[in-house]
C-alpha positions as a Python dict, from the first residue, in 0.01 Angstrom:
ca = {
    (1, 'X'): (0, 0, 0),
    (2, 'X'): (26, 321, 171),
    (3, 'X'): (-309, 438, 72),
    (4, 'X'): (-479, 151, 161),
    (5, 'X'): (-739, -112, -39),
    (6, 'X'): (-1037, -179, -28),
    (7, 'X'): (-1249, -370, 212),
    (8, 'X'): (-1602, -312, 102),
    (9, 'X'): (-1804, -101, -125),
    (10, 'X'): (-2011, 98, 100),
    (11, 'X'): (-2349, 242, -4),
    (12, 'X'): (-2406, 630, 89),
    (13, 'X'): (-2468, 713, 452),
    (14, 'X'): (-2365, 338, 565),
    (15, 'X'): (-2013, 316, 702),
    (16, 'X'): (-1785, 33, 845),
    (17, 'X'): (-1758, -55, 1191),
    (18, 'X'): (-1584, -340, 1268),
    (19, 'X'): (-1379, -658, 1126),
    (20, 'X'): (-1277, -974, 1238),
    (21, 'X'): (-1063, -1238, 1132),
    (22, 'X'): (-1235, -1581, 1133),
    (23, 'X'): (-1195, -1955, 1043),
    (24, 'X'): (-1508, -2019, 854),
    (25, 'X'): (-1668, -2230, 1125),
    (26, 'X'): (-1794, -1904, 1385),
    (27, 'X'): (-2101, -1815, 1453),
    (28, 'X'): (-2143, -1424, 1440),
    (29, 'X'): (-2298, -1189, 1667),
    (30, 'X'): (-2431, -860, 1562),
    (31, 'X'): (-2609, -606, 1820),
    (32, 'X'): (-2772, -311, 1747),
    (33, 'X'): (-2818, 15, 1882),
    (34, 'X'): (-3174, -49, 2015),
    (35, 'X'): (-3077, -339, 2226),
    (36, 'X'): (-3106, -635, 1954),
    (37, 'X'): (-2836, -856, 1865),
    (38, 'X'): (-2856, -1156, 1636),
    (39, 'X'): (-2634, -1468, 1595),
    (40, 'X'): (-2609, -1657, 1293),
    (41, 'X'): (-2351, -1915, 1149),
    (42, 'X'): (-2052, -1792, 938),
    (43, 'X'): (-2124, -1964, 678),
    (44, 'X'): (-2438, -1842, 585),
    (45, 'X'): (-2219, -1502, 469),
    (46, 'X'): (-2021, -1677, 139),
    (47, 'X'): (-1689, -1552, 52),
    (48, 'X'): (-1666, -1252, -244),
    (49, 'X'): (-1470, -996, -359),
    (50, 'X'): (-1297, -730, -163),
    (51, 'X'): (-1539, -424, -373),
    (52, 'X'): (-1860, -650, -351),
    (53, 'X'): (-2160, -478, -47),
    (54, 'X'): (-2161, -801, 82),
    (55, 'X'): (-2510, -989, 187),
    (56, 'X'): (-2773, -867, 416),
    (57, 'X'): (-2722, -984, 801),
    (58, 'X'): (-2962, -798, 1054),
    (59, 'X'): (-3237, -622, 941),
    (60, 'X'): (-3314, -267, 1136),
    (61, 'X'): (-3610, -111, 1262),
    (62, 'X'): (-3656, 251, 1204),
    (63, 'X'): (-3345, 454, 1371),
    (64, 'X'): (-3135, 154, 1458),
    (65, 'X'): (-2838, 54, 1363),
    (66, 'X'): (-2553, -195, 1396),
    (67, 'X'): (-2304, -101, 1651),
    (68, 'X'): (-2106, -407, 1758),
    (69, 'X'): (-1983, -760, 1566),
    (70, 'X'): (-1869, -1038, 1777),
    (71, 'X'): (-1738, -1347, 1632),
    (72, 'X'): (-1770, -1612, 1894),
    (73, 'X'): (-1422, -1807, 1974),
    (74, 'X'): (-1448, -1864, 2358),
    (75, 'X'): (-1693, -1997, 2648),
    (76, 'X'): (-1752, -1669, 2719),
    (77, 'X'): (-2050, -1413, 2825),
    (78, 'X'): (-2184, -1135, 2592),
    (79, 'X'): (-2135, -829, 2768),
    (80, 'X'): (-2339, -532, 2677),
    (81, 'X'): (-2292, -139, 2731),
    (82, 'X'): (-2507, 158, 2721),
    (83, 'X'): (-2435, 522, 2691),
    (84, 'X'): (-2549, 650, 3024),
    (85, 'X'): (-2328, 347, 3160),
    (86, 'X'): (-2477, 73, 3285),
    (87, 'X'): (-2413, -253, 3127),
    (88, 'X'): (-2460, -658, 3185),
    (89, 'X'): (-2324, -1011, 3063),
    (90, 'X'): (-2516, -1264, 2951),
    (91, 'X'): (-2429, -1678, 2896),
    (92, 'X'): (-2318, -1651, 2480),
    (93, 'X'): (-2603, -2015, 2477),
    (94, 'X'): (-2849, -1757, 2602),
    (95, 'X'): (-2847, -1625, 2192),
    (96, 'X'): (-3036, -1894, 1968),
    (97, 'X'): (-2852, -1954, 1673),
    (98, 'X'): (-3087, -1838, 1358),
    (99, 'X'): (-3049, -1717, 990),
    (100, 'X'): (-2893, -1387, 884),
    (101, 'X'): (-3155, -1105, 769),
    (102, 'X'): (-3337, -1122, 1088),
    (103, 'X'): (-3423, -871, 1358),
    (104, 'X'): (-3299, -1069, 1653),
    (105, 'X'): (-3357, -1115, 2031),
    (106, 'X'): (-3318, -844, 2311),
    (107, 'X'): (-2936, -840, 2483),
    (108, 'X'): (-3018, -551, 2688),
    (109, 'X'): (-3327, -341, 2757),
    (110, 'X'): (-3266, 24, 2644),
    (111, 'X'): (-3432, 269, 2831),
    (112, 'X'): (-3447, 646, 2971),
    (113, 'X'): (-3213, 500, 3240),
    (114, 'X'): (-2985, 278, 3012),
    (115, 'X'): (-3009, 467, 2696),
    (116, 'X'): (-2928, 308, 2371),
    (117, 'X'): (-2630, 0, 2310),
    (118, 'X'): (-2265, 119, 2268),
    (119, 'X'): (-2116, -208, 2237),
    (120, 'X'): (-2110, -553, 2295),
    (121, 'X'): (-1828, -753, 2366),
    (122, 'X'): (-1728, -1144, 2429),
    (123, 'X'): (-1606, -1159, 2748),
    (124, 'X'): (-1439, -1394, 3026),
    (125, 'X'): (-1398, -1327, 3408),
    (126, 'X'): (-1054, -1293, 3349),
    (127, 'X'): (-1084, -977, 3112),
    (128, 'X'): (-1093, -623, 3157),
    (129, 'X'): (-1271, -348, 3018),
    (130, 'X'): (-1134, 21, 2949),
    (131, 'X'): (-1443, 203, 2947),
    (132, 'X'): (-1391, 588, 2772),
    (133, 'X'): (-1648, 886, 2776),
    (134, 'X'): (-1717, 1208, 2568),
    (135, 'X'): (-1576, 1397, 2790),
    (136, 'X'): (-1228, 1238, 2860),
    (137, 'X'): (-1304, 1007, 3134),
    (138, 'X'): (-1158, 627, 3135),
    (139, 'X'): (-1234, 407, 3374),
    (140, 'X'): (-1080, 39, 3438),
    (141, 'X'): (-1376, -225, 3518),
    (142, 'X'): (-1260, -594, 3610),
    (143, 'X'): (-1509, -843, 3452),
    (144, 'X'): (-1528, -1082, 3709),
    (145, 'X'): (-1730, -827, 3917),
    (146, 'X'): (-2018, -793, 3663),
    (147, 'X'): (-2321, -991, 3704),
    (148, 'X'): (-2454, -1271, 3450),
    (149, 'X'): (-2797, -1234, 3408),
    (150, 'X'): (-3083, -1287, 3144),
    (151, 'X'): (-3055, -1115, 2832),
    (152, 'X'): (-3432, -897, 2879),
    (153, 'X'): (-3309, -693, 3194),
    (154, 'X'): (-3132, -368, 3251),
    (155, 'X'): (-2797, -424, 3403),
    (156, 'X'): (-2597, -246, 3660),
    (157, 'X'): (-2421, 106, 3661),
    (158, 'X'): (-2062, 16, 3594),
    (159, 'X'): (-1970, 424, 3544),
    (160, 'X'): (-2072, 749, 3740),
    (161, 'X'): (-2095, 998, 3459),
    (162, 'X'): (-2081, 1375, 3498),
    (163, 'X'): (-2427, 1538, 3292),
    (164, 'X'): (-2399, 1563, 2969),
    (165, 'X'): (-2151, 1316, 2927),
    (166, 'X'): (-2208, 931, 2753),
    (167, 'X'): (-2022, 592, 2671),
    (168, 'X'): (-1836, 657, 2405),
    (169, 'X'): (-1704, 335, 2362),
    (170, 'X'): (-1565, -4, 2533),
    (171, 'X'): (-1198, -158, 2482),
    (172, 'X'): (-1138, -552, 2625),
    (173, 'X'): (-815, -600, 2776),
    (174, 'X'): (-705, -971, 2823),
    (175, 'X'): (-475, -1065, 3107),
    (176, 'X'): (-348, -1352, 2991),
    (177, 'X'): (-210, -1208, 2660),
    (178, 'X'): (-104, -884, 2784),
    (179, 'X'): (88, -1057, 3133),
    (180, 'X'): (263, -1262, 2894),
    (181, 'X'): (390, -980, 2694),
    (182, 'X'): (509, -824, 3046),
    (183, 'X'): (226, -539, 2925),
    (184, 'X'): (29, -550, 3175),
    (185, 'X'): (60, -626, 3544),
    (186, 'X'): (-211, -810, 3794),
    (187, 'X'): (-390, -521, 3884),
    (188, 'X'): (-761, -574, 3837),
    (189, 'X'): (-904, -283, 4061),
    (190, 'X'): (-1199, -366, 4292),
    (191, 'X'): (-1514, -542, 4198),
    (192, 'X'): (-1900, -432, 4114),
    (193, 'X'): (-2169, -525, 4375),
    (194, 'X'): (-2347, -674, 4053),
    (195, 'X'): (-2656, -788, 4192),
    (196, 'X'): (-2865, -712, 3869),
    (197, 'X'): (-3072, -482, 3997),
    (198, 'X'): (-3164, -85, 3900),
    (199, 'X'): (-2880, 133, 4034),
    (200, 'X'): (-2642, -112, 4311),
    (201, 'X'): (-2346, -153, 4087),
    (202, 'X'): (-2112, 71, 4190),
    (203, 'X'): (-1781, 150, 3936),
    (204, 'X'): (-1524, -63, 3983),
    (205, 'X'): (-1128, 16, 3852),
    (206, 'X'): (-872, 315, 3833),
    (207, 'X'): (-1021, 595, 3696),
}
């Protein structure tokens, strides 16, 4: 239909951010803006109506919200972003499995430095990340050169942004898809010195 149907009945002020198709067996990921995510099994959200609100999956403190839904389908890393920039990965086992409705663990700590989550992604040394500003600015970040660390750190700056500007949000390229579509080429850029600590990481990519 050219005008669309519906997905979900939305309550005022909430909007949609993100869908995924699944096979019923996933486990789902949701992070929020202050630096939670939680994981939960598929199942535990039963099938309904395309106009029904659906069933309560992460509860939020006071000024959070959800930002980013992963549904896991790889041995991959959770990779988190922040809006000033920096950003980490962290082993997917690393996020207990638990019931939807809760509050959920820290993936990242959000600070002064950090600021607040942008998104969260699954991701595999072979990916790719197109990272885009407020102001304009994209910049091309191999995965490989991010570090894997524990979920209740800080990260590493993967983007030198101008003041005033933020993360506005995070696209995952896969090679292997695009290469076989003759897409993309090999090009990864260089690499991040990803040691986990404060301020090393230096931006990796094309800018």
């Amino acid at each position: 239909m050219r005008g669309g149907i519906n997905a979900i009945d939305l309550d005022e002020g909430d909007e949609l951010i993100e869908a995924a198709i699944t096979d019923g067996t996933q486990d789902i990921i949701l992070a929020k803006r202050q630096g939670k995510a939680i994981r939960f099994h598929e199942q535990e959200v039963r099938a309904m109506g395309r106009t029904a609100h659906g069933v309560k999956s992460a509860s939020l403190e006071e000024g959070d919200v959800v930002v980013s839904m992963v549904a896991v389908r790889r041995d991959a890393t959770l990779l988190s972003i922040t809006e000033n920039g920096y950003g980490k990965r962290s082993p997917i086992e690393d996020y207990r499995v638990s019931h939807r409705g809760g509050l959920g663990i820290i993936t990242i700590k959000t600070t002064d430095r950090n600021g607040q989550v942008v998104a969260v992604k699954e991701v595999v040394d072979t990916d790719q990340l197109m990272i885009m500003t407020t102001q304009g600015q994209v910049i091309r970040v191999p995965v490989a050169g991010i570090s894997v660390i524990g979920r209740n750190t800080q990260g590493v700056r993967l983007i030198h942004l101008d003041e005033n500007d933020k993360v506005s949000d995070v696209a995952r390229v896969v090679i292997e898809d695009e290469a076989d579509n003759g897409a993309l080429g090999p090009d990864a850029g260089g690499a991040l010195d990803g040691d986990g600590g404060d301020d090393e990481g230096e931006p990796a990519g094309d800018a």
